[in-house]
C-alpha positions in Angstrom: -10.1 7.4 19.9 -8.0 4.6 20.1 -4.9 4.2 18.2 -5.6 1.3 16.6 -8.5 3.2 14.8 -6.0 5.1 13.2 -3.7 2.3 12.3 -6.8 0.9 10.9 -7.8 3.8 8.2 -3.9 3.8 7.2 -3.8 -0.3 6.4 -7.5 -0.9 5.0 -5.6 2.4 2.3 -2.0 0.6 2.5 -2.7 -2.8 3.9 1.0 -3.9 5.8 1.0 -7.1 3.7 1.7 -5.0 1.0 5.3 -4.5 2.4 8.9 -5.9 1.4 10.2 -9.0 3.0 13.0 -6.2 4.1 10.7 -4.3 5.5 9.2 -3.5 9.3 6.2 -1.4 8.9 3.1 -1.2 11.5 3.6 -0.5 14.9 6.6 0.0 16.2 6.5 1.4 19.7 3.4 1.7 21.8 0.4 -0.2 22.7 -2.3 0.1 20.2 -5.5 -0.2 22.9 -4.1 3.6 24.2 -6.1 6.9 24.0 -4.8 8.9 21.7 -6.4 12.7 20.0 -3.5 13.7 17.7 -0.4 12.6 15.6 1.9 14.0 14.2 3.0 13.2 10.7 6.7 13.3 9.3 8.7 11.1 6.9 11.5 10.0 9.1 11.0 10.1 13.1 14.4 11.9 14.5 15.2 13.2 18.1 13.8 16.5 16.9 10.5 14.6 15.9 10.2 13.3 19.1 10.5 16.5 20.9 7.8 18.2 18.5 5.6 15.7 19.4 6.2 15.8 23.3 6.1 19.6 23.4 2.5 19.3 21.6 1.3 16.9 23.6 0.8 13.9 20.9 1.2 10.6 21.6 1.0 8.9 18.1 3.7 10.0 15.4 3.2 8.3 11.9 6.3 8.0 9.6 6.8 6.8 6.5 10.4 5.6 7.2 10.1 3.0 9.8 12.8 4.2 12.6 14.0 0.7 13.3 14.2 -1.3 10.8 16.5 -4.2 11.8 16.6 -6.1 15.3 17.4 -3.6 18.2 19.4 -5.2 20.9 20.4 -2.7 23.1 18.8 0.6 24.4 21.1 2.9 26.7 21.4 5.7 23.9 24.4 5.0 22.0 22.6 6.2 18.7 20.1 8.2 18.0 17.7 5.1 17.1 17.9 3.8 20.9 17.6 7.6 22.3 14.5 7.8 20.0 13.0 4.6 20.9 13.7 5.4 24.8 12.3 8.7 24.6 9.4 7.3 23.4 8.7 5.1 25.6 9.8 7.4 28.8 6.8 9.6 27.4 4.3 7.4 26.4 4.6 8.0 22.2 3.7 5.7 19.9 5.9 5.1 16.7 4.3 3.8 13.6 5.5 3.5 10.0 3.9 3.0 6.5 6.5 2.1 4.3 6.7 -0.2 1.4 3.1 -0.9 1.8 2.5 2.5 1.0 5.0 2.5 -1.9 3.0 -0.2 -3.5 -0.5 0.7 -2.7 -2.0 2.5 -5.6 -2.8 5.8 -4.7 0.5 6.0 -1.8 3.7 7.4 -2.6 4.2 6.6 -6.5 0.6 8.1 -7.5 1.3 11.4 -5.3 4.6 12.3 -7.3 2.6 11.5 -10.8 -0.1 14.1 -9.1 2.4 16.6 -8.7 3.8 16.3 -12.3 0.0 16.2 -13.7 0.6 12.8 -15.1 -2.7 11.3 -16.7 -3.2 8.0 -18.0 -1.3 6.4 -15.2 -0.3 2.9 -14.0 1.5 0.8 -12.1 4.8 0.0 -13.6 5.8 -3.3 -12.0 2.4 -5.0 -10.5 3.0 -7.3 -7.7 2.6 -11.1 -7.7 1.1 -13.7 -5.5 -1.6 -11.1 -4.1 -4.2 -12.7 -5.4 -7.0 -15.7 -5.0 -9.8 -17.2 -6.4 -12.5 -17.9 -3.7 -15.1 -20.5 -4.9 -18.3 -21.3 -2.8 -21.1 -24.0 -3.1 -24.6 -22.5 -2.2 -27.7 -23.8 -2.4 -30.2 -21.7 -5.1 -32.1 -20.0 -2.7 -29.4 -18.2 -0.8 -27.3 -17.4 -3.4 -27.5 -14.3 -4.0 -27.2 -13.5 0.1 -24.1 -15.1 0.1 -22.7 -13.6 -3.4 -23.6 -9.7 -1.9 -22.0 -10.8 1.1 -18.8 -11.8 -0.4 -19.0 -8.0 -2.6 -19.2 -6.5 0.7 -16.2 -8.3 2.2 -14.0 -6.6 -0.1 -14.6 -9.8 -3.2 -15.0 -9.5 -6.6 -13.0 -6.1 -7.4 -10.8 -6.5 -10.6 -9.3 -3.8 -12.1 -11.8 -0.3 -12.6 -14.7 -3.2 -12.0 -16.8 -4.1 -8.8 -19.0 -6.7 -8.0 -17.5 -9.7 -10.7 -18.3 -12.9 -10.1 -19.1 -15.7 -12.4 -21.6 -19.0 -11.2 -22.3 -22.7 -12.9 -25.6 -24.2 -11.6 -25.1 -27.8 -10.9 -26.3 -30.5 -7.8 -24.6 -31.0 -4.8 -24.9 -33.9 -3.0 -24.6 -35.3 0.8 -26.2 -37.8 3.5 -26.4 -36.0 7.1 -25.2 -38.3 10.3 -27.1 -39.1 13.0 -25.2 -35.1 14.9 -26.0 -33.3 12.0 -28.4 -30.3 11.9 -29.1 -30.3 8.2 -30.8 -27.6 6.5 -32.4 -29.5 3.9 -32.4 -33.0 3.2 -32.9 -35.9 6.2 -30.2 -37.7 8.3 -29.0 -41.2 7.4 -30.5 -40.4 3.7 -28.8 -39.1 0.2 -30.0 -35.8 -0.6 -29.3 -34.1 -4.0 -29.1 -29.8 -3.8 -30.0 -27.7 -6.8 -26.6 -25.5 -6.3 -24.5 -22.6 -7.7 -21.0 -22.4 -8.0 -20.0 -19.1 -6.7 -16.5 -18.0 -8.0 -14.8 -14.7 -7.2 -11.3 -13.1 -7.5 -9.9 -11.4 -3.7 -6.8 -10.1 -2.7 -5.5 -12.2 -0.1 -5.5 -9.8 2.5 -9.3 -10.1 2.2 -9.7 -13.8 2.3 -10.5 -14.1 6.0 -12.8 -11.6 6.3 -14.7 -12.8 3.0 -14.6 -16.8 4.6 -16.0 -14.6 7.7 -18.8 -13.0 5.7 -19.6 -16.7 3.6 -20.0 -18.2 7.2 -22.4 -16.2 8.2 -24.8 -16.2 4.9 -24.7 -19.5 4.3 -27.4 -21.8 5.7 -25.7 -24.8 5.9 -23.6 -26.2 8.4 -20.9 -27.5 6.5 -20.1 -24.9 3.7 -17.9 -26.0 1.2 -15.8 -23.5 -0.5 -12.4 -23.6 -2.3 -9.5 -21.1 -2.8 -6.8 -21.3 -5.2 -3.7 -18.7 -5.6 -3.4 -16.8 -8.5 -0.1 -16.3 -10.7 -2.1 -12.8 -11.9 -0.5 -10.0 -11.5 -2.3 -7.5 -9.7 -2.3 -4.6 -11.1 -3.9 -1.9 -8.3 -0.5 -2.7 -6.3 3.4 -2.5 -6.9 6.4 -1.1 -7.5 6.5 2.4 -9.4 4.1 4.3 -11.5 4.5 5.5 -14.9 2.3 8.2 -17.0 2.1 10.6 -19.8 2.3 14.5 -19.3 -0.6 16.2 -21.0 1.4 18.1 -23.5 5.4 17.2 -24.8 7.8 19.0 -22.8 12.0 19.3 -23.2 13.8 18.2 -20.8 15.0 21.9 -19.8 11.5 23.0 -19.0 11.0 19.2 -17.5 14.0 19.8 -15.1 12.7 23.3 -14.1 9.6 21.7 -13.2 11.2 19.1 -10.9 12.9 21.6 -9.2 9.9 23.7 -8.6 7.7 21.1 -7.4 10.3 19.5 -5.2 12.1 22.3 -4.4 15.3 21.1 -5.5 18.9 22.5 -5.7 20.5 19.3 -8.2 18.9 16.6 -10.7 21.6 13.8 -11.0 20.8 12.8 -14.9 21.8 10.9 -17.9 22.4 12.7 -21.3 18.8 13.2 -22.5 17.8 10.4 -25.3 14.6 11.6 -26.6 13.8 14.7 -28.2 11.1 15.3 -25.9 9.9 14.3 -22.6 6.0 12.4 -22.4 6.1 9.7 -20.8 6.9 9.2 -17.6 8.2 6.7 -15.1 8.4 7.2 -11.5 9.6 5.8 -8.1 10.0 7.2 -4.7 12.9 6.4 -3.0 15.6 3.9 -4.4 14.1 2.9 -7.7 17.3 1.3 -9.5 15.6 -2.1 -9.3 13.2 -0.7 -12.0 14.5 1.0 -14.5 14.5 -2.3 -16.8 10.3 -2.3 -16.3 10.7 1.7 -16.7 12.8 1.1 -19.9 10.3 -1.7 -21.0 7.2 0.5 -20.9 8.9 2.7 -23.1 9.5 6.0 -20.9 11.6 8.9 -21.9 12.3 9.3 -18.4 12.7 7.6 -15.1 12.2 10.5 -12.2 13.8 8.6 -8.8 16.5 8.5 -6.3 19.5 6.6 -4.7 20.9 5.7 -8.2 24.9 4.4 -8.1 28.0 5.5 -10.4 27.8 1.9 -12.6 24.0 2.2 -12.5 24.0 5.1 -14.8 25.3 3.3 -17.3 22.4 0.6 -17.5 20.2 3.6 -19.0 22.2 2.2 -21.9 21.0 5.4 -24.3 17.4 4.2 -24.0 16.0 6.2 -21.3 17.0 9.2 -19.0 17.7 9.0 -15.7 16.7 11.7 -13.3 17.7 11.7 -9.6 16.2 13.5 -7.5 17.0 12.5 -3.9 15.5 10.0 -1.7 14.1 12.5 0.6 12.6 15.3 -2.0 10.8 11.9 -3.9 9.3 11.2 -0.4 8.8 14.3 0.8 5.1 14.6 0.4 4.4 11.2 2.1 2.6 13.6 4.8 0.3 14.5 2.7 -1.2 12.0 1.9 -1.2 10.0 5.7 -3.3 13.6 6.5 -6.1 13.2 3.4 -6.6 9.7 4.9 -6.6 10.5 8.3 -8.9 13.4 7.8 -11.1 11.7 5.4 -11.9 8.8 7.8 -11.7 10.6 11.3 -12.5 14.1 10.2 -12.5 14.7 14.1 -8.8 13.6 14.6 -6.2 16.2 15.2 -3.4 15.2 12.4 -0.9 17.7 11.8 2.1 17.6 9.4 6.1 18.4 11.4 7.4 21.0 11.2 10.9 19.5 11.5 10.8 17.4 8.5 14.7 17.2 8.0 16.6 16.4 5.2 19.6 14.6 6.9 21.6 15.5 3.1 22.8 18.8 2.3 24.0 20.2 -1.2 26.8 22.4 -1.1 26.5 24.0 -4.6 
């Protein structure tokens, strides 16, 4: 195994385009072509990390907190960053981070807190822009449908809970083959006139090369003509947050207890209740401030996050509840879900979760 065919499962599930312009997840440290049989899983990589790894004999450890996140000049150990980043090196330990790509993948960070609470009916609560594309594609009548299942295998045609949508106009397509040309119907130096279809399809961007990859290689002819245009959609399998509805009305006093129970907390940081009642939920792990105008707007009783200021309280404005939680404890169960997809695609592979997952806050109550 190769640790690149991990990398892999984790971006096809959280694909790194999916990531903040802030952000610097992938790769770190390391050289993706090495051998590698384990990892180790955590949400922040410390020193500790690093020597759980080295005294277990992994070289691959998989964070969700990237451990360098802006440009690192200097390594001769001043902070625990450099010491990290040299002691992984000195022992041959690949670093790698999924962070806001797996914040904003449906089904990363965001879905795993609503599965904890037992939310149903749930969504993304701010779906991102610009992810999208239309591909369109010219094909002669015969080879059509080649080309259109080629284009559903390349990862084409997915909207929403649907597979396999595309939509095709039959019209003629015309062009004259020069005297170089290897033309699949029609002679050189002539006019020839192509019963066509019109092949249209929606794709996330990630997708488009490996769908223009997959239209190549269906196609008979060798000019293909194909268009793609970006999409102001909103797509709604990605993005920030996640709201739901519990199955059954709860207070907020048996609300609260449940947060603590399920993630183990000592203090909830909260806004005067508003509702009565608490149904519907918006979440966001990690700093979620930016949303509580979208949490507000989908008409939440409460907004279950972290790393909320002093003035920032106030913006509940009596319309919503705030409860913070703590960066860490809304994170917490990252690992989790970097094992179900490690496990589900390399059942083989030796992922394990730390055991030295630190909080690096206390609460002195």
């Amino acid at each position: 195994m190769k640790i690149k065919d991990v990398i892999q499962c984790i971006e096809e599930y959280a694909p790194l385009n999916y990531q903040e312009d802030f952000d610097n997840a992938g790769l770190i440290v390391g050289n993706e072509q090495a051998e590698t049989n384990s990892a180790l899983l955590c949400v922040d990589i410390t020193e500790e990390i690093v020597d759980e790894a080295i005294s277990k004999n992994i070289n691959l450890v998989i964070s969700h907190h990237p451990v360098v996140f802006s440009g690192l000049k200097k390594i001769t150990g001043q902070n625990s960053t450099q010491r990290i980043v040299a002691k992984a090196i000195k022992h041959d330990i690949a670093l790698y981070a999924a962070h806001t790509n797996m914040d904003n993948v449906k089904g990363g960070v965001n879905t795993k807190i609503c599965e904890k609470l037992g939310l149903v009916d749930c969504k993304i609560l701010s779906p991102r822009k610009n992810d999208l594309a239309k591909i369109a594609v010219f094909v002669p009548e015969s080879h059509a449908e080649k080309v259109r299942n080629a284009m559903f295998e390349a990862g084409a045609g997915n909207t929403g809970a649907y597979s396999n949508c595309s939509f095709g106009v039959n019209g003629k397509g015309t062009f004259k083959a020069g005297e170089n040309a290897k033309p699949f119907v029609g002679k050189k130096g002539k006019l020839h006139t192509e019963d066509e279809i019109k092949i249209e399809m929606i794709a996330q961007k990630h997708n488009i090369a490996k769908i223009k990859k997959a239209i190549l290689e269906n196609h008979p002819y060798e000019e293909v003509a194909f268009d793609i245009y970006s999409l102001e959609n909103k797509y709604e399998n990605a993005g920030s947050g996640m709201t739901g509805n519990l199955p059954e009305p709860m207070t907020h006093d048996e609300f609260y207890k449940m947060l603590k129970n399920i993630f183990s907390l000592k203090i909830i940081r909260s806004t005067k209740p508003v509702s009565k009642t608490v149904l519907r939920v918006a979440v966001c792990g990690g700093a979620g401030s930016f949303l509580l105008g979208d949490a507000i707007a989908n008409q939440a009783d409460i907004f279950v996050s972290s790393d909320f200021k002093y003035h920032q309280f106030f913006d509940a404005e009596n319309k919503i509840t705030i409860a913070d939680i703590g960066h860490f404890e809304s994170e917490q169960f990252t690992t989790e879900i970097f094992y179900d997809i490690i496990k589900k695609n390399l059942p083989n592979f030796a992922a394990q979760i730390a055991e030295k997952n630190i909080n690096p806050i206390i609460y002195i109550i």
